[in-house]
C-alpha positions as CSV (number, residue, x, y, z in Angstrom):
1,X,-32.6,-15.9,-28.5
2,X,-29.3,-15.4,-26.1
3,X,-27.1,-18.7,-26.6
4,X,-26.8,-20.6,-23.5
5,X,-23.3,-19.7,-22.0
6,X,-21.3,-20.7,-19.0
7,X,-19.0,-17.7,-17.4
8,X,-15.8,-18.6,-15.5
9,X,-13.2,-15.7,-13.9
10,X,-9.7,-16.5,-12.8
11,X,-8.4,-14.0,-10.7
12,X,-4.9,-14.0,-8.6
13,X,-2.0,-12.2,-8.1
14,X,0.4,-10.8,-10.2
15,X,2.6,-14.1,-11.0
16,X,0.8,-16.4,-9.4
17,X,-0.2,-18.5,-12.8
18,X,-3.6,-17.2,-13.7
19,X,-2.6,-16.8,-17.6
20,X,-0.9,-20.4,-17.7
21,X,-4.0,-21.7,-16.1
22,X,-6.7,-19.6,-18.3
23,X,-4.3,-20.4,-21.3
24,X,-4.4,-24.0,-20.4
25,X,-7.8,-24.3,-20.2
26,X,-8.5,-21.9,-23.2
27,X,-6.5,-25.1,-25.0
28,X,-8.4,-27.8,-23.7
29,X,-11.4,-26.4,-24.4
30,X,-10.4,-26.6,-28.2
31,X,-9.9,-22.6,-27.9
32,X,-12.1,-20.0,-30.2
33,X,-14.3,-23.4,-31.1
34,X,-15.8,-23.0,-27.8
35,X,-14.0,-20.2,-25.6
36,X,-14.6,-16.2,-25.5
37,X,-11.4,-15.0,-23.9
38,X,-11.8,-11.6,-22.1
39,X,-8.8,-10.4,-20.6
40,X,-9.1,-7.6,-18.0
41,X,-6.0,-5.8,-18.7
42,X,-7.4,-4.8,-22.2
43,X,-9.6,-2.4,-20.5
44,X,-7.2,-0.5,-18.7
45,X,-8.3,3.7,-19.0
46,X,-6.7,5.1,-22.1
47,X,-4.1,7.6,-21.1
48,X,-2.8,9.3,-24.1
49,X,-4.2,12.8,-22.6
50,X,-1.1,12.6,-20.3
51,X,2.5,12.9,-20.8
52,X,4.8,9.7,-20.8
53,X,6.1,10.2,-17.7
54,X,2.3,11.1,-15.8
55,X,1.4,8.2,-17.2
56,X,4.3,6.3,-15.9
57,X,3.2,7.6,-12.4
58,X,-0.4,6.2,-12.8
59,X,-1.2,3.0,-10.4
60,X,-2.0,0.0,-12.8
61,X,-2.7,-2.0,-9.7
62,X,-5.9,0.3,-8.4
63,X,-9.3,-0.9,-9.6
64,X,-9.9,2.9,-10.8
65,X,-7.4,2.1,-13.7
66,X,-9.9,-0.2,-15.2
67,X,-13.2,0.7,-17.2
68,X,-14.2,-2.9,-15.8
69,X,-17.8,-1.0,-16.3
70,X,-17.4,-2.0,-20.3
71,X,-15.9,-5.3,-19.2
72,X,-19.1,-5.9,-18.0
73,X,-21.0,-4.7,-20.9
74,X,-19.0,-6.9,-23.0
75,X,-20.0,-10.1,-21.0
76,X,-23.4,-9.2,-21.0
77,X,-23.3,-8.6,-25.2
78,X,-21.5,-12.1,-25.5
79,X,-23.9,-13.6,-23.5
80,X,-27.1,-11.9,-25.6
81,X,-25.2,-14.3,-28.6
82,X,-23.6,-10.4,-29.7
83,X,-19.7,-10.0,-31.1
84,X,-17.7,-7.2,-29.1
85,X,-14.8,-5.1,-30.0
86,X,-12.1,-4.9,-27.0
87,X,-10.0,-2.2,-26.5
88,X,-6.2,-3.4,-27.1
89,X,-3.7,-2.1,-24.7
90,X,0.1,-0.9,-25.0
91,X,1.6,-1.9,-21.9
92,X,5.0,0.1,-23.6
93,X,3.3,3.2,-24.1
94,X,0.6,3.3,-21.1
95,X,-2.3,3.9,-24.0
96,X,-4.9,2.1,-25.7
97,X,-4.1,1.1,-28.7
98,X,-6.1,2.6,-32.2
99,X,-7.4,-0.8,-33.1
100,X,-9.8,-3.3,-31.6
101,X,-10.6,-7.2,-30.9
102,X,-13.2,-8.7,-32.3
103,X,-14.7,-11.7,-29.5
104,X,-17.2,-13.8,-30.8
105,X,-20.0,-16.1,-28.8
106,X,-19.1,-18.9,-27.7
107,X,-20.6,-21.2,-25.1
108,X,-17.8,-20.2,-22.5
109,X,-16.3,-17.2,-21.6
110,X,-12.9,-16.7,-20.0
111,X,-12.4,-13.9,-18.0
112,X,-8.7,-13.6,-16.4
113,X,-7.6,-10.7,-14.5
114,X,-5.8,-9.7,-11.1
115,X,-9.1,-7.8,-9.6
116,X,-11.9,-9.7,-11.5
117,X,-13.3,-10.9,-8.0
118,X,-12.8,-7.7,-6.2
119,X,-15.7,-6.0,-8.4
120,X,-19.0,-7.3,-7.0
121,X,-21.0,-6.2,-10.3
122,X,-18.8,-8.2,-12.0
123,X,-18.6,-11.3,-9.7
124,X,-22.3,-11.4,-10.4
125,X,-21.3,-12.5,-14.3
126,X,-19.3,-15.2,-13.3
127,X,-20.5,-18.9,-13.2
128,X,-17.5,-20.0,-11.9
129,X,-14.9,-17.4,-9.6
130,X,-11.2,-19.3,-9.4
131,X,-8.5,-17.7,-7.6
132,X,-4.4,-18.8,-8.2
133,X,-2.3,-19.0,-5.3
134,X,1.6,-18.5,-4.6
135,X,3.7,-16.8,-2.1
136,X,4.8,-13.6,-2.9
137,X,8.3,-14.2,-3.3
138,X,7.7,-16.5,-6.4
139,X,5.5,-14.0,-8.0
140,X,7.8,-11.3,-7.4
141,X,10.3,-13.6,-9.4
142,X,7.7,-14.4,-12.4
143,X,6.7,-10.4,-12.3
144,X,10.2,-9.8,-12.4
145,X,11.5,-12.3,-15.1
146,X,8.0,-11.2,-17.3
147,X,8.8,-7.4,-17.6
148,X,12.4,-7.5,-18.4
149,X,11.8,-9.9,-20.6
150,X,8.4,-8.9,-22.7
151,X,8.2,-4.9,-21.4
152,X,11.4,-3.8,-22.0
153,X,11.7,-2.5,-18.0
154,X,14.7,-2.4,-15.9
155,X,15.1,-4.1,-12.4
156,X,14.7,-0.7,-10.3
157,X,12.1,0.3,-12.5
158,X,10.3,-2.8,-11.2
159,X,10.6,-3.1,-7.9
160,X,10.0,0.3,-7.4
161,X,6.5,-0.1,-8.6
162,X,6.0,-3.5,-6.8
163,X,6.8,-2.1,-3.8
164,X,4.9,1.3,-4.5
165,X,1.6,0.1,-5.8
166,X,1.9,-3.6,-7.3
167,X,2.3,-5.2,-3.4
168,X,0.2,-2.9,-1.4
169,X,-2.6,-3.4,-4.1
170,X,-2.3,-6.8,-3.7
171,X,-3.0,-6.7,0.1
172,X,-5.9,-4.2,-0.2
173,X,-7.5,-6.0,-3.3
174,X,-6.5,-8.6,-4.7
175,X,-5.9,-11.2,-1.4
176,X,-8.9,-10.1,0.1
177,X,-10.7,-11.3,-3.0
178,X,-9.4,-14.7,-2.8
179,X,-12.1,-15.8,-0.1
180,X,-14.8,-15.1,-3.2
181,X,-13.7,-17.5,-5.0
182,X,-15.2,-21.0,-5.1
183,X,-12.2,-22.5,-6.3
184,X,-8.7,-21.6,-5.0
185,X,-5.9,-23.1,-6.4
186,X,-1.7,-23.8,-4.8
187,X,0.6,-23.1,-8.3
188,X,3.7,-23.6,-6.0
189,X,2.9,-27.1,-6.5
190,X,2.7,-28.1,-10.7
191,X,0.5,-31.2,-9.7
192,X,-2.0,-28.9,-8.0
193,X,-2.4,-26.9,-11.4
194,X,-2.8,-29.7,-13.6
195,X,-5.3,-31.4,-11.7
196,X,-7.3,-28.1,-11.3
197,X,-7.1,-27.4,-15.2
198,X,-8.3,-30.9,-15.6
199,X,-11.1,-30.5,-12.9
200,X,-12.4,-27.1,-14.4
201,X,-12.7,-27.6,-17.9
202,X,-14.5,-30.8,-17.4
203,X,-17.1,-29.2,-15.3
204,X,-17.2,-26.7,-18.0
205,X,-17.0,-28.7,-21.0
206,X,-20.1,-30.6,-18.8
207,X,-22.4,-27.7,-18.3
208,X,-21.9,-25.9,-21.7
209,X,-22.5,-29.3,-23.7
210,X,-18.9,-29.3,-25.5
211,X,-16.3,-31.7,-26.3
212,X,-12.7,-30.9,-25.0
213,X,-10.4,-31.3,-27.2
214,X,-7.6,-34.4,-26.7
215,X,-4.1,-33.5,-25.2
């Protein structure tokens, strides 16, 4: 018999705090206890058929990058009480990596990702639909300060993909999805964050009959 299970997406543009809020929450929920964490970018298409610098070319920030198809599958396993292998991506190399994640059921899953709410079959898995806010400046700045520091990427290298694919992305996708979400929340303001994490995993420790854990 499927385990009862309450779904919750966090969507937002690149920088805008989505991770810190899905991390905080993945916390406070006393984390793999309770928590399936699905992150979108682990289903980006494998691209090991093309050379380094084709695949260098390829626009990460189109939902056609994504097999959000399996994504979907996956919920819909987790939910039916069933483990699931993700795919593990290389962000250095543009491929999928050999190995797999194993997620296990729990009574929430966590589904974070910059075009999670711009999918409608996949808006129909989600309980909850939370969007993260902030000008673009400051998540140009975060973008910025993330790559060079965990990706190994120069400064032209990106803002020349910012400006190429990551911005106008944004304004096709990603903001339009913002008005599906039934929560949205300001991370230019650090009050405004913590109250929403504090908010959220209440209701979610409420309907999926949990404990969170003390912090």
């Amino acid at each position: 018999m499927p385990i009862p299970v309450v779904t919750i997406g966090i969507a937002g543009g690149t920088g805008a705090g989505k991770t810190t809020l899905a991390h905080r929450l993945f916390q406070k929920l006393d984390e793999s206890e309770n928590v399936s964490y699905l992150h979108h970018d682990s289903y980006y298409r494998d691209l090991s058929h093309l050379t380094p610098a084709a695949r260098a070319q390829n626009n990460f920030d189109h939902p056609d990058s994504l097999e959000t198809s399996l994504l979907i599958e996956h919920i819909q396993s987790l939910k039916r009480g069933e483990a699931v292998d993700v795919p593990q991506w290389d962000f250095a190399s543009h491929t999928r990596a050999k190995g797999t994640q194993s997620v296990t059921p729990q009574k929430i899953i966590l589904v974070e990702g910059i075009l999670i709410l711009s999918d409608e079959n996949l808006r129909r898995e989600l309980d909850v639909m939370v969007y993260v806010d902030a000008a673009a400046d400051i998540r140009l700045v975060r973008r910025l300060s993330r790559d060079l520091r965990e990706r190994g990427r120069t400064v032209d290298d990106v803002l020349r993909q910012y400006n190429e694919t990551v911005r106008p992305m944004h304004e096709m996708f990603v903001e339009p999805s913002k008005y599906k979400a039934d929560v949205i929340v300001n991370n230019e303001n650090p009050h405004s964050m913590a109250v929403a994490c504090e908010v959220l995993a209440n209701h979610l420790s409420t309907k999926a009959g949990i404990k969170m854990a003390c912090t």
